[in-house]
N, C-alpha and C positions, 0 to 999 in steps of 0.2 A: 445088311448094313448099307447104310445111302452109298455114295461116293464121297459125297462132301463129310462125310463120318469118318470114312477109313481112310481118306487121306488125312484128315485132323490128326488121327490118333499114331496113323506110321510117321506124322513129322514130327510129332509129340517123341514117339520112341526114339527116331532117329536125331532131338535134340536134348535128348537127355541120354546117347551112347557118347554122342560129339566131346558133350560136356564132361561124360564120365573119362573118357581116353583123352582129354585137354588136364584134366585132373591130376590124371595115372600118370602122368607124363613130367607135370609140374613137379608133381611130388616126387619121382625118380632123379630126376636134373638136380633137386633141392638136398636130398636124402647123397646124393653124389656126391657136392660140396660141404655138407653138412658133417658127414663121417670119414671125409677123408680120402673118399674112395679114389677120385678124381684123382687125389694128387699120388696114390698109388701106385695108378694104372699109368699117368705122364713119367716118375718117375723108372718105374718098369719098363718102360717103352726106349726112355732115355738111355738106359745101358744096355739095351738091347742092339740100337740101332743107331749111327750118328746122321745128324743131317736135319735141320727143323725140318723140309715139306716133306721127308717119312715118319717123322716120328707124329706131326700133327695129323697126316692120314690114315696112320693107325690107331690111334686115339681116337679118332673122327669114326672110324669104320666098326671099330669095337663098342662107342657109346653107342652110334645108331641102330646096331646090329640087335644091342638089349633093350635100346628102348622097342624096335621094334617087336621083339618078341614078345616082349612085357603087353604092348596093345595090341599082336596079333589076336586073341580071343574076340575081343571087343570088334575088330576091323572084320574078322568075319558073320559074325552077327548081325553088326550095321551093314555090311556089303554084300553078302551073300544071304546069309537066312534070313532076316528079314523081309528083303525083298523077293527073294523066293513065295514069304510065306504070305505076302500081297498081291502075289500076281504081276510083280513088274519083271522079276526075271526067272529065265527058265536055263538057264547056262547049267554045265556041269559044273560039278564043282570042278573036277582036272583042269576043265578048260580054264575057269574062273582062276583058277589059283594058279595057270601060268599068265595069266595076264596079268593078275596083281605081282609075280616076279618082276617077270615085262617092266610093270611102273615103277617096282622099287627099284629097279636096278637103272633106270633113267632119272630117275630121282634121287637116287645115292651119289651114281655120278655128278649131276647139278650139282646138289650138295657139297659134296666135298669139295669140288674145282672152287663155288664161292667162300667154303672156309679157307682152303689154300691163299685164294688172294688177299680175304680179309687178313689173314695171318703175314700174307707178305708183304701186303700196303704198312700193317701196324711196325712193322719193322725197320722201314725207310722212312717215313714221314706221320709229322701230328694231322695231317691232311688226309689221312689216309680213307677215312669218311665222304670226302668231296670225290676222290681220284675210283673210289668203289664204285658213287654211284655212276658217274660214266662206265665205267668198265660194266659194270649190268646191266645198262642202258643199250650198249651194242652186242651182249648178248641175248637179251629180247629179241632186241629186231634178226639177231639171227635165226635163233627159235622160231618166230615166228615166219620165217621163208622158208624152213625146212622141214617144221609141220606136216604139210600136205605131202610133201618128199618121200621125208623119210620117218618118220614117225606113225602118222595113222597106216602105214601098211603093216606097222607091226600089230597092230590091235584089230585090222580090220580087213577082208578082201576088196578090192575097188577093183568092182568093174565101169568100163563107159555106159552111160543108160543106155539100155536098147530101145525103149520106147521113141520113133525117130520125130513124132509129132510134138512130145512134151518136152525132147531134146531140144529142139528150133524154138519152141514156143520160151522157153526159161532163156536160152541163149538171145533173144528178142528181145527179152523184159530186162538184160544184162544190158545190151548195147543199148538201148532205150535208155538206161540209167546212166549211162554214160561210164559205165563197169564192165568191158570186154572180159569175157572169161575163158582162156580156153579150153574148156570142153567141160559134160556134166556126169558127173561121177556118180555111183552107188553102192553105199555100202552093204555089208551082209548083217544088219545088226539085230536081222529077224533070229541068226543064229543066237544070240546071246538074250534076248528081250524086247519087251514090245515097244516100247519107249521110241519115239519121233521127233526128228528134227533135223532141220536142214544150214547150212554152214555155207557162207564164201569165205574159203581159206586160203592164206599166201598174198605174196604182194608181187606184183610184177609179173613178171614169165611165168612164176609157179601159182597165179591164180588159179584158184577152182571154183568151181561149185560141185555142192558135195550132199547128197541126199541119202536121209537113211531109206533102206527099202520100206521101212516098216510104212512112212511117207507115202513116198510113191507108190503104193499097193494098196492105203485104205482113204487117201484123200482127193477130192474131185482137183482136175486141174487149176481150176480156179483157187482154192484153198491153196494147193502149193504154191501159185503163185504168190499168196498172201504172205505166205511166210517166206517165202526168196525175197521177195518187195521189203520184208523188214531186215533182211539181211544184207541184199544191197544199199537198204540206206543208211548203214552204218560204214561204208566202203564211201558212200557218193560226202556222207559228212565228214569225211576222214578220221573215225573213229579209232582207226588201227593208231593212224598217227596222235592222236590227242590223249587216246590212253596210254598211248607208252610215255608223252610226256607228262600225262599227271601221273602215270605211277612212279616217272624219272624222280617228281617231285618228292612225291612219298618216300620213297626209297631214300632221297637225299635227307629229308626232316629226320627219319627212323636212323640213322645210322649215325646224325649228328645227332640225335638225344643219345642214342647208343655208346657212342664216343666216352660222354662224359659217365653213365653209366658203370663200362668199362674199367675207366677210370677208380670209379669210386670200389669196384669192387676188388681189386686186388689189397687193399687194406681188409674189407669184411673178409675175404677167404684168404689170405693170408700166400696169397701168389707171391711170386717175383716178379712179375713184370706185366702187362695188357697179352705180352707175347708169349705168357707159358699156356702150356695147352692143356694143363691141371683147368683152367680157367673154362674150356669147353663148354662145359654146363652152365656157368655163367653167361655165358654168349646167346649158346641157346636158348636160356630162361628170357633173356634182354628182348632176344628179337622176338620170343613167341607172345609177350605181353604187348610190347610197345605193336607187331603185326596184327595183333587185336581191335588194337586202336585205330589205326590206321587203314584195315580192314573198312570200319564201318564210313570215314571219306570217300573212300573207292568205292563201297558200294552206294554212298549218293551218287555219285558221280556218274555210276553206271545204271542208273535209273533214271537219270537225266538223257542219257542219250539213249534209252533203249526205246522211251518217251520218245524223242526226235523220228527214230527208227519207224515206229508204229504210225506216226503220223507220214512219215513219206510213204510205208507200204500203202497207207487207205488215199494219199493225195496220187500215189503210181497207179494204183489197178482203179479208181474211184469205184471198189466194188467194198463197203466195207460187211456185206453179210456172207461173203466169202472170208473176209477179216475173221470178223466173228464167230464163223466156222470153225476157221482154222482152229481160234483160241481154245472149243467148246472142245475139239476134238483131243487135243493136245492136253488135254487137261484130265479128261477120261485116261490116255494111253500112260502118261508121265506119271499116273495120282497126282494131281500137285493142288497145294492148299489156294483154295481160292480165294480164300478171306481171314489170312493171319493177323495177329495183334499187329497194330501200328507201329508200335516199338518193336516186335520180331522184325518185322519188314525195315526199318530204317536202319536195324543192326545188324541183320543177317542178311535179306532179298539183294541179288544186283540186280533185278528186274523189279516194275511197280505187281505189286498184286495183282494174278488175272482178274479179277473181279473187276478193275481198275481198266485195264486196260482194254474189260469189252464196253462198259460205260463210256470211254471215251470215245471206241469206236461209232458207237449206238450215236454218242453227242455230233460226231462229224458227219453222218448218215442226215440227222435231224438237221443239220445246218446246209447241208448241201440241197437237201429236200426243201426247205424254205428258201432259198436261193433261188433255186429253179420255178419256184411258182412265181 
């Protein structure tokens, strides 16, 4: 089977699991409010324990706990068998299934600290919409500083490159861009699958560049530079910062549709108040729709800049068949769909299609080539 065949068909499988476990999910949240169960489990909780931010974190940890359950089958088929059964990964499973701990257990905690506040903004103020999205606002930018910290060392080994010529040569194209980094990282992600790609991550002191091995081991130095070149120029456009302010935004739009939302549904489920935690699945149904929506601005947004990105990597290295390279390879190691529907890509891609993106490489070659004559 081609490439361009069996990546069609694994993104095909993998957006009809997406869909199936967004489904499984609704319908549990729904079926929770629906029969009662919700207001069961809050009430149980209630005489069990006084205090709202225990009773709404056992509530919290007990719905997450089955939902997850309920789409564990599904999350291992999309994550693990399937791409096993492609050829992208080759992990154990032990290994695979303490990572996906690893991520639930950083994502539970998220989780619950943003219900905790939602819950305790709703309590003190009708604003309490406006005062969220700040408060998630400066835990981005903290996440995103401690990333490189202390996060990827849980999923990954980093060592310093050893290679000392393409170490100077990446730290070169960094100070060039006017993006000091101090120093260039590698991770082990040949242990887990073949998949490539390279990252500046953190802001300030904790900047890195951060390469997978799989990278550095199968692409001419040129090629990595191409693809560092589009990663610093998402540092040099201030990307880190414009994303977190348009998702400040989003964040704000969804939580003031939310709001009223909220509002309306303690009449349909028959709550007492925005602030009972019977309402949980209400919350989560609210945001997992309206985040849908929202979803597809963000990913304009980040197609616009990935766009900007591509074009500083081929205007940095003016090498764009290294570009091109890069793209061809990465396309092979990743599967990734070259040429999805126009609407998959505007609803689901935060990058433009590669197809897209070697054409334009290919169009800046041809112009710089007419240029010169």
């Amino acid at each position: 089977m081609a490439d361009d065949e069996r990546a069609r068909r694994y993104h095909a499988i993998q957006l009809g699991l997406g869909l199936a476990r967004l489904g499984l999910s609704a319908a549990f949240l729904l079926a929770l409010l629906a029969t009662g169960a919700s207001h069961a489990l809050a009430r149980a909780v209630e005489r069990a324990v006084d205090g709202w931010p225990i009773q709404v974190a056992l509530c919290t940890l007990a719905l997450g706990a089955a939902q997850a359950l309920l789409t564990l089958p599904l999350g291992c088929v999309s994550g693990f068998l399937l791409p096993r059964r492609y050829g992208l990964l080759h992990q154990p499973l032990r290994s695979w299934l303490a990572d996906q701990a690893k991520g639930a257990a950083l994502g539970g905690a998220f989780a619950l600290l943003a219900v905790e506040i939602v819950y305790g903004l709703l309590r003190v103020t009708p604003w309490w919409w406006l005062a969220a999205a700040g408060v998630f606002l400066l835990l981005s930018i903290a996440i995103t500083m401690i990333v490189p910290v202390w996060i990827l060392p849980l999923f990954f080994r980093l060592t310093p490159l050893a290679d000392e010529a393409l170490r100077a040569r990446l730290l070169a194209l960094a100070e060039r861009a006017g993006v000091p980094a101090i120093g260039v990282w590698l991770t082990d992600q040949s242990r887990k699958s073949r998949t490539a790609n390279a990252a500046v991550v953190g802001l300030g002191r904790t900047r890195r560049i951060v390469l997978y091995d799989t990278l550095a081991s199968t692409f001419s130095p040129e090629e990595i530079e191409a693809v560092l070149a589009h990663e610093l120029g998402h540092h040099v456009h201030g990307d880190i910062r414009r994303g977190l302010a348009v998702q400040a935004l989003i964040t704000l739009a969804t939580l003031g549709v939310a709001d009223r939302l909220l509002g309306a549904g303690v009449g349909w489920w028959g709550l007492r108040g925005v602030t009972d935690p019977a309402g949980l699945p209400w919350l989560a149904l609210v945001l997992l729709g309206l985040g849908l929506a929202a979803s597809v601005l963000g990913n304009a947004f980040s197609r616009r800049v990935e766009r900007q990105a591509d074009d500083f990597a081929l205007a940095t290295t003016r090498n764009p068949e290294a570009f091109v390279g890069a793209m061809e390879r990465l396309a092979s190691l990743n599967l990734a769909e070259r040429r999805p529907h126009r609407l998959k890509e505007i609803a689901l891609y935060s990058h433009p299609a590669l197809d897209r993106r070697i054409a334009r490489a290919r169009r800046f070659a041809a112009t710089a080539a007419a240029t010169a004559r």
